[in-house]
Every structure is written in structure tokens, then in C-alpha cells.
C-alpha positions as CSV (number, residue, x, y, z in Angstrom):
1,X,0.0,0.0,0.0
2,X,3.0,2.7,0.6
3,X,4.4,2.2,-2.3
4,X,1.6,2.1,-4.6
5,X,0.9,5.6,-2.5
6,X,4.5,6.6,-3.4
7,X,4.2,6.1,-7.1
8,X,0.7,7.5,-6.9
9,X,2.8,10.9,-5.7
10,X,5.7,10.8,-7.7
11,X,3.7,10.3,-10.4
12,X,1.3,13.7,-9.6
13,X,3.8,15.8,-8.7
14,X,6.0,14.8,-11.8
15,X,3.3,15.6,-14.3
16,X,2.5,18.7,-12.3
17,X,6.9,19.9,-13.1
18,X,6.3,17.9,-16.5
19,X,3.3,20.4,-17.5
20,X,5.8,23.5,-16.0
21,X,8.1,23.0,-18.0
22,X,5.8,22.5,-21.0
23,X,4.7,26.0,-19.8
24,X,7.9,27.5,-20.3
25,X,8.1,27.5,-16.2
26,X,11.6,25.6,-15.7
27,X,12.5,27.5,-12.3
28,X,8.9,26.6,-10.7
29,X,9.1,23.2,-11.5
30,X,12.6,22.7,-10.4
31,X,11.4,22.4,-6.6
32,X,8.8,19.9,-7.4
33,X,11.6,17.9,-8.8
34,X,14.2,18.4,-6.4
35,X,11.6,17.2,-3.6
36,X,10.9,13.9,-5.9
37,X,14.3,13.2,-6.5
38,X,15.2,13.3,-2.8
39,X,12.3,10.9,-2.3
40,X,13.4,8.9,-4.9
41,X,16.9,8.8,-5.5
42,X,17.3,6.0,-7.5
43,X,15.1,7.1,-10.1
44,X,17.4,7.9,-13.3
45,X,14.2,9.1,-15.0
46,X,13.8,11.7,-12.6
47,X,17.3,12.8,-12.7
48,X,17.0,13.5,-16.1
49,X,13.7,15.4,-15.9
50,X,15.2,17.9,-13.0
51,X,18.6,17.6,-15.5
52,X,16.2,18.5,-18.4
53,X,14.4,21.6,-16.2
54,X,17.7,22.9,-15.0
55,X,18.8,23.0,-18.8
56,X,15.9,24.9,-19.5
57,X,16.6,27.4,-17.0
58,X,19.7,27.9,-17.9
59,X,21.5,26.4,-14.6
60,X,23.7,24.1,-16.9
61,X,26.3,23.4,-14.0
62,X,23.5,21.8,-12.1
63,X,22.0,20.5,-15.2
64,X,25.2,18.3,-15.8
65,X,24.9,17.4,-12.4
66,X,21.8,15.6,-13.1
67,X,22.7,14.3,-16.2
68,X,25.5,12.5,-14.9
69,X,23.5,10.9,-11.9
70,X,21.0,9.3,-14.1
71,X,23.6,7.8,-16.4
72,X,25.3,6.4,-13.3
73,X,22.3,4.9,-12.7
74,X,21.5,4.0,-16.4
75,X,24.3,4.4,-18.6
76,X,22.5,3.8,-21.8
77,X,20.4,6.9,-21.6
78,X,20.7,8.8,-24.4
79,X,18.9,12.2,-23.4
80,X,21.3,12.3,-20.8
81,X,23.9,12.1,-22.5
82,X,22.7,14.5,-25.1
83,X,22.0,17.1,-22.0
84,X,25.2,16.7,-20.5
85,X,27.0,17.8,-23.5
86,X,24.5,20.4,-24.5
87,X,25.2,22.0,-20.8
88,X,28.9,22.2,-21.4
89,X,28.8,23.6,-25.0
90,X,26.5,26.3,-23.3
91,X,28.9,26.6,-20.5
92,X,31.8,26.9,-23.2
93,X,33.6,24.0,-22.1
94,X,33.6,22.3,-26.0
95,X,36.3,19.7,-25.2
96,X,34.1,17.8,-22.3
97,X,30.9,18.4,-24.8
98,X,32.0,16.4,-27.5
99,X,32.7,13.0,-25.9
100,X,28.9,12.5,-24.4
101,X,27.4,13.9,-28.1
102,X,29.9,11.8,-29.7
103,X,28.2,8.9,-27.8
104,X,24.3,10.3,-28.8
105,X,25.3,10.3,-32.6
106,X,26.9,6.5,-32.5
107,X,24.0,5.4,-31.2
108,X,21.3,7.8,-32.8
109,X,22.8,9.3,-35.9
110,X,20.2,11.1,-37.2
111,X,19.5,12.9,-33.5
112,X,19.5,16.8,-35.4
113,X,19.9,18.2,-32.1
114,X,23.3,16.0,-31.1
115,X,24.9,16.8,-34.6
116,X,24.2,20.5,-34.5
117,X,25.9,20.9,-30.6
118,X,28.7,18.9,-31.3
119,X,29.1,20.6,-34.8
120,X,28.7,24.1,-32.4
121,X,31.8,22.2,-30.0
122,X,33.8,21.4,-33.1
123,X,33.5,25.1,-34.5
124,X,34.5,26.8,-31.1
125,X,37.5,24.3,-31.2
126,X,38.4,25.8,-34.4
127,X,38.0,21.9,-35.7
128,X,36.2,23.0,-38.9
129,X,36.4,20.5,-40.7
130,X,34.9,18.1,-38.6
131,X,32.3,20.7,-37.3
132,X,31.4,21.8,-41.0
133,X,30.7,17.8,-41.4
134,X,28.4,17.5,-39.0
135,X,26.3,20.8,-39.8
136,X,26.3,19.7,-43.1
137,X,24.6,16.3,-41.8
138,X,22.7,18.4,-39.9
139,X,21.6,20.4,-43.0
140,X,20.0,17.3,-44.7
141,X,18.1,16.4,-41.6
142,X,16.4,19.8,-41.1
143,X,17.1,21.7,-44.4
144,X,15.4,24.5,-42.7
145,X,16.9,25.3,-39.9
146,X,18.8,28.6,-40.0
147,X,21.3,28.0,-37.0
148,X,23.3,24.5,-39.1
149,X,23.4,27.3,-42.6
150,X,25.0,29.9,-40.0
151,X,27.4,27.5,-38.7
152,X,27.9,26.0,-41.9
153,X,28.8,29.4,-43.4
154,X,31.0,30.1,-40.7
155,X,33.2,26.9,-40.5
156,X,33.3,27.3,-44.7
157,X,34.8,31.1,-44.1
158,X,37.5,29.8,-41.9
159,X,37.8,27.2,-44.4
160,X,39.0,29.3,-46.8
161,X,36.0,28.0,-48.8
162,X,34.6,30.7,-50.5
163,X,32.2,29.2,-52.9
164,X,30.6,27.1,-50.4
165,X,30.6,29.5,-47.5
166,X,28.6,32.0,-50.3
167,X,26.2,28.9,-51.1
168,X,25.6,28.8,-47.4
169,X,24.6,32.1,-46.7
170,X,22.7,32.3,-49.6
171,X,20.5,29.4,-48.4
172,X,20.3,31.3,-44.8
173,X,18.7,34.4,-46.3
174,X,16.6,32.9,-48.5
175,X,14.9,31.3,-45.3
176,X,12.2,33.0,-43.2
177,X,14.3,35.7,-41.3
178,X,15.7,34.6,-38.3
179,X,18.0,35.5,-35.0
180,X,20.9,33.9,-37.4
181,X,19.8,35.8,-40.7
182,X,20.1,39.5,-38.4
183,X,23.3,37.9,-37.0
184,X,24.6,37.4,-40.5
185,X,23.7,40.7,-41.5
186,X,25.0,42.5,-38.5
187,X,28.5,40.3,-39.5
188,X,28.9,42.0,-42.6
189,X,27.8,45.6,-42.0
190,X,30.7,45.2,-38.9
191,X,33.3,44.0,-41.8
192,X,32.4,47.1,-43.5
193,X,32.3,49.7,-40.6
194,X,29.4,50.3,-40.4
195,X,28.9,49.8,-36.8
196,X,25.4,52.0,-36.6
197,X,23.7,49.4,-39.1
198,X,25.2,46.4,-37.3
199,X,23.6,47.4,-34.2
200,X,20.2,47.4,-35.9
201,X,20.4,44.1,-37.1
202,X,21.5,42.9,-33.4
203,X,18.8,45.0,-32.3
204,X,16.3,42.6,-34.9
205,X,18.2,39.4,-33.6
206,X,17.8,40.2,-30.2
207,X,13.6,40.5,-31.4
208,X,13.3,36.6,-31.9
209,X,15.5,35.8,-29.2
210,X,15.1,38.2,-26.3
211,X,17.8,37.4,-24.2
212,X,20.5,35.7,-26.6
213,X,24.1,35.9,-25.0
214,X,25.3,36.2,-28.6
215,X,22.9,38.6,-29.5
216,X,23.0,40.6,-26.6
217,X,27.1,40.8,-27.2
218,X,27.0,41.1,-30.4
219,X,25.2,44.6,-29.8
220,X,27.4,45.6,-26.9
221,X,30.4,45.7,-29.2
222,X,28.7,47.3,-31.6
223,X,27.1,49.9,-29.3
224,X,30.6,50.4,-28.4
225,X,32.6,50.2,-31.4
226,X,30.0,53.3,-32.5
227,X,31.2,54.9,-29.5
228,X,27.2,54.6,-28.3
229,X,28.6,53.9,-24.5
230,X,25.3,55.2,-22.8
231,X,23.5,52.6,-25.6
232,X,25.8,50.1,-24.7
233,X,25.4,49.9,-20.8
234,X,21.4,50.2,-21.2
235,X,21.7,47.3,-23.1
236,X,24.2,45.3,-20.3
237,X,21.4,46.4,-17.5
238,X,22.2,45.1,-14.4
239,X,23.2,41.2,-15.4
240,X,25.8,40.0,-18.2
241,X,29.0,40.9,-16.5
242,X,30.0,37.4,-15.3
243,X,31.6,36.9,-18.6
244,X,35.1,38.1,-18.9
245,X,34.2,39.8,-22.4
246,X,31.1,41.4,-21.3
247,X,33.1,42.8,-17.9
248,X,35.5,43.9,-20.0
249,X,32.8,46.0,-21.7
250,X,31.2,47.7,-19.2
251,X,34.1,48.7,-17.7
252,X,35.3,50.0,-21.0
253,X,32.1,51.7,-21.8
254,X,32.5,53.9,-18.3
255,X,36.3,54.4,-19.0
256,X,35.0,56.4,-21.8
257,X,32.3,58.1,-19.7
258,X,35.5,59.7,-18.0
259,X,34.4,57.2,-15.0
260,X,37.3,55.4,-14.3
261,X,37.0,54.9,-10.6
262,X,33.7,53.5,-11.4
263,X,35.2,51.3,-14.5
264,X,37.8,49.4,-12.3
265,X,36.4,47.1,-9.9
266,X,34.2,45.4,-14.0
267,X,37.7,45.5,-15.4
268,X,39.6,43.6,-12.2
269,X,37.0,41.4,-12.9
270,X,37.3,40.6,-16.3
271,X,41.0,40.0,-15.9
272,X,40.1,37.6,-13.1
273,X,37.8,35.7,-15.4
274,X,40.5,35.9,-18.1
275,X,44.1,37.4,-17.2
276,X,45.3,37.0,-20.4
277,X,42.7,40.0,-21.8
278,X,45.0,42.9,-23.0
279,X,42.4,44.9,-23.6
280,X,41.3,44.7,-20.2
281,X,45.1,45.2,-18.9
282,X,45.3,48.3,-21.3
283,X,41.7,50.3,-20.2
284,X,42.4,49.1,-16.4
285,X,46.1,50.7,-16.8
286,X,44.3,53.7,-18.2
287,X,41.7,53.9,-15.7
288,X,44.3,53.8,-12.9
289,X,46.4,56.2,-14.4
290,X,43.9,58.7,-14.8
291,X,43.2,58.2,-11.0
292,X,46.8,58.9,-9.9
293,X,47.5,55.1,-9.1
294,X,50.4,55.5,-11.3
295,X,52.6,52.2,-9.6
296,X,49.4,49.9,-9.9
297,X,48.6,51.1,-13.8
298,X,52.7,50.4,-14.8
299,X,52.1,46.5,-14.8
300,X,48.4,46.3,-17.0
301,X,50.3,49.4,-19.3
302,X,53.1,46.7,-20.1
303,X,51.3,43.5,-20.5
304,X,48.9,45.4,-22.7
305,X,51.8,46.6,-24.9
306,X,51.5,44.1,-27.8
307,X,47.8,45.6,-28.3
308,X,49.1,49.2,-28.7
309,X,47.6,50.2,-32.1
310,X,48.6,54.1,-32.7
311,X,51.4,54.6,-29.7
312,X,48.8,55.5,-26.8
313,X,49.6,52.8,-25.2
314,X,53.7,53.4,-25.0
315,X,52.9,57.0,-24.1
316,X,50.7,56.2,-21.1
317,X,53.4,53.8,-20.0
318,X,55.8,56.6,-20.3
319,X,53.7,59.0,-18.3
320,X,52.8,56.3,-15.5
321,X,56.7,55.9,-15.2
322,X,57.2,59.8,-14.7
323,X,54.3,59.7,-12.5
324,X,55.7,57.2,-10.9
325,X,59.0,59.1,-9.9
326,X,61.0,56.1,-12.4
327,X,63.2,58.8,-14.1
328,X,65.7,55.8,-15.6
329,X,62.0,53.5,-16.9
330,X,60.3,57.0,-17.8
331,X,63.3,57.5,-20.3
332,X,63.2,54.5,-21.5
333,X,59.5,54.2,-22.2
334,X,59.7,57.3,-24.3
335,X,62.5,56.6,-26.6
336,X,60.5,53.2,-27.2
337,X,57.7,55.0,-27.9
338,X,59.4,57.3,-30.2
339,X,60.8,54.6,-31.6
340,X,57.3,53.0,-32.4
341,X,55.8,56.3,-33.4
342,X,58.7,56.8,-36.0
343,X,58.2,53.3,-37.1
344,X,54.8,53.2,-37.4
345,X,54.4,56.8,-39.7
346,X,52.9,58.1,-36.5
347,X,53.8,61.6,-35.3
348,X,56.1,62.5,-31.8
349,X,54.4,65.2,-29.5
């Protein structure tokens, strides 16, 4: 009799989370499942459920944490395996994606889903080839689908395959328009300048997919590259800045404000998400120049040095020295920037 009551309430209470999820509700059915699976533990199907509501939530670390509980309990589930490597291509950690999607497409080879995230892996491991394979798989099992032509067109272009790569977005535009036919449009008007029209056409992507990390920084940069920096922090809100990049770009956006105390603690940030950023260590050596921390900017100002474009960044180096009461570095930094200046047609002040 208890355990017929048992399944009688797992079985409620999971079509009650099944039917949020359905909804679009992902974080309300997340409790429901959390309870079941603590009642029920050895349940892989329930794993996979709360693994499949976290997903849809976007909470892929605790998505993965799911997905890799129900395969210990039943290694041949497929979804799992498809959701485990779904949550790490989201998470950007392609190398541990392509293993489990591997495993999907062995055993399912026409799963569209599994070729088009492990194609997405492939692509952000600059594996082209492979990845251009499997969109192109993908392609004849969803001839429609506007994300497998954007990807295809992509891994073509770094191809070096023109023809194809023109074929592909040719095919993408000809389809109903789509977050990827605004993305490919925004592509080209950035490759031509024009930074104003590119942010429109993010603007239109962002329409069919409200909340698109790509989207979204696609139009940052392009708010910024415009110098739009007002635009561009709207845009970030309050939320986006646990990415190194998008950091990076606040705190740029308010170094151009003339904020730079305020720009400091996003662009310490970004460097600690990613120290290898010299575009972060050259605005966070600016930004601490201009607020007379002349010793702390000397360090960013000379890591960032290979990213000088027009001798700025020599000069600030320079000054930070002589700030800095380094009379012996301060000479130094100027003949090098003179030197750079000179070699680069640039004029000396």
C-alpha cells in the first residue's frame, strides 16, 4: 500500500513539473523535482527530468549534475547524455561536450539536435572540418533550420572556402528571417564599418531571441565600437558581467564616460575571469592612471603593450613611469615610444 501511495505521488507531482516545463516555467518546476528526486533517488528518470528543467533554466552546471546521476544509474540513456553535452557547450567547455554527443550520434545518428551541438563544440574548437561535417549532416536532416546554414557558413569562411561558404549564406537568407539571418547581417555591416547598421540588425536578432548571450554581445560591441557607450550599458542592465568579455565591456564603456573609478572594480573582474585580456590590462592601466594610481597602472600598461595600435599605449606607459618618480623607466618608455611612433608613420608630441 505505501508504495503504490508513493508512485501515486511521484507520479502527480511529476506531471504537475512535467506540465511547467511545457509551460515555459523551468524554475517553478525545479522544486517539485528536487523534492521527488530526494524521495526517490534512485530514479534515473527523474534525474533526467530535473537535469532536463535545469537545462531549460539555464542552470547548466546543475543541469550536468543531473545528467551524470541518471547515467550512473542508467548508462544507456541517451537524453542524458545529449543534456550533459548540451550544458557544457553552453557553459563553453567544448572539449568535455564532445565525448557524451559523440556517444548520442553512434548510437542515434540522425539525433539533429546532437549533430548541430557537437558541430557548435567542433566550431568553437576551431575543428572545422569536422564541425562543417556535422552541420552539413545536420543540414539534410532539417534543411530549414537557420542556426546548421549559420554555422555552416561560418566553419566554410575559416575554411577558406569561399564558394561554399557564399552557397551557405545564400541558403540562410533565403529562409524566413531569423536570429541567425540578423546575426549574419549584422556580420557584414561590422566587416564594413558600419557599426550603426550592425547594431540594428543585433537589435532585430535580439527581437526573436530576447535574451540571446550572442545577440546581446553582439550589440554591446557594436554599441561600443560606434562609441554609443550610454547605448551600450542600457543594453548590459544590471546582469551580463559574469563573462570576462562582457566585464570587460562595461568597464570600457564607463572608462569612456571619464568614469574610471567606477570602471575598475568590472575591469579587475574581467581580468580575473580571463588574465590573459589585454584589452582589459590596457583600459584598467588607463583607468588607474587617470586616477593617480600610477605604480598599480605600470604593470596592466606593459602586459597590454602588444595591443598598442597608434602609440597611446607606449605614451601612457611613459607617463605612468614619470608619475611614478621612475626617471631611468620613464626614459626609457619614451625613446621606445618614439621609436614605435617613428616606425609606425605616426607623429612624436
Amino acid at each position: 500500500m505505501g508504495a503504490t501511495l508513493a508512485l501515486c505521488a511521484q507520479t502527480d507531482e511529476g506531471k504537475r513539473a512535467r506540465d511547467l516545463v511545457v509551460a515555459g516555467r523551468p524554475l517553478e518546476a525545479i522544486p517539485v523535482y528536487e523534492t521527488l528526486v530526494g524521495k526517490f533517488p534512485n530514479n534515473a528518470q527523474l534525474h533526467l527530468e530535473l537535469c532536463i528543467a535545469d537545462y531549460k533554466a539555464q542552470r547548466y552546471r546543475d543541469a550536468i549534475l543531473q545528467a551524470e546521476a541518471a547515467l550512473t544509474l542508467r548508462p544507456d540513456l541517451l537524453a542524458a547524455r545529449l543534456f550533459l553535452g548540451s550544458s557544457y557547450v553552453e557553459l563553453r567547455e567544448y572539449a568535455k561536450a564532445v565525448e557524451p554527443l559523440e556517444s548520442v550520434i553512434r548510437a542515434e545518428p540522425n539525433d539533429r539536435n546532437a549533430r548541430v551541438m557537437l558541430a557548435q563544440a567542433f566550431e568553437r574548437l576551431e575543428r572545422f572540418a569536422e564541425a562543417a561535417e556535422h552541420f552539413r549532416k545536420a543540414a539534410e536532416l532539417a534543411p530549414d533550420s537557420p542556426k546548421v546554414w549559420y554555422g555552416l557558413g561560418h566553419c566554410y569562411e575559416r575554411m577558406l572556402e569561399t564558394g561554399l561558404a557564399t552557397q551557405a549564406w545564400e541558403h540562410l537568407m533565403r529562409l524566413t528571417p531569423s536570429r541567425e539571418s540578423h546575426m549574419h547581417a549584422a556580420d557584414l555591416s561590422e566587416r564594413a564599418g558600419e557599426y550603426v547598421e550592425a547594431a540594428r540588425s543585433w537589435r532585430e536578432a535580439l527581437e526573436l531571441a530576447p535574451g540571446d548571450r550572442a545577440a546581446e554581445s553582439g550589440l554591446v560591441w557594436a554599441l561600443y565600437r560606434s562609441r554609443d557607450y550610454d547605448a551600450a550599458l542600457r543594453v548590459l542592465g544590471d546582469a551580463g558581467t559574469d563573462a570576462a568579455e562582457l566585464s570587460f565591456l562595461r568597464g570600457a564603456c564607463l572608462l569612456n564616460l571619464e568614469r574610471p573609478e567606477q570602471s575598475i572594480p568590472y575591469l579587475e573582474k574581467a581580468l580575473r575571469f580571463d588574465p590573459r585580456l589585454l584589452s582589459a590590462h590596457l583600459a584598467l592601466g588607463q583607468a588607474l592612471l587617470r586616477t593617480q594610481k600610477a605604480k598599480e597602472a605600470i604593470p596592466h600598461l606593459e602586459t597590454a603593450l602588444p595591443v598598442d595600435r597608434d602609440g597611446s599605449g607606449h605614451f601612457q606607459l611613459f607617463r605612468a613611469y614619470q608619475m611614478a618618480g621612475e626617471a631611468d623607466h620613464a626614459a626609457r618608455a619614451l625613446g621606445e615610444f618614439r621609436k614605435f611612433t617613428s616606425s609606425s608613420g605616426l607623429s612624436n608630441p
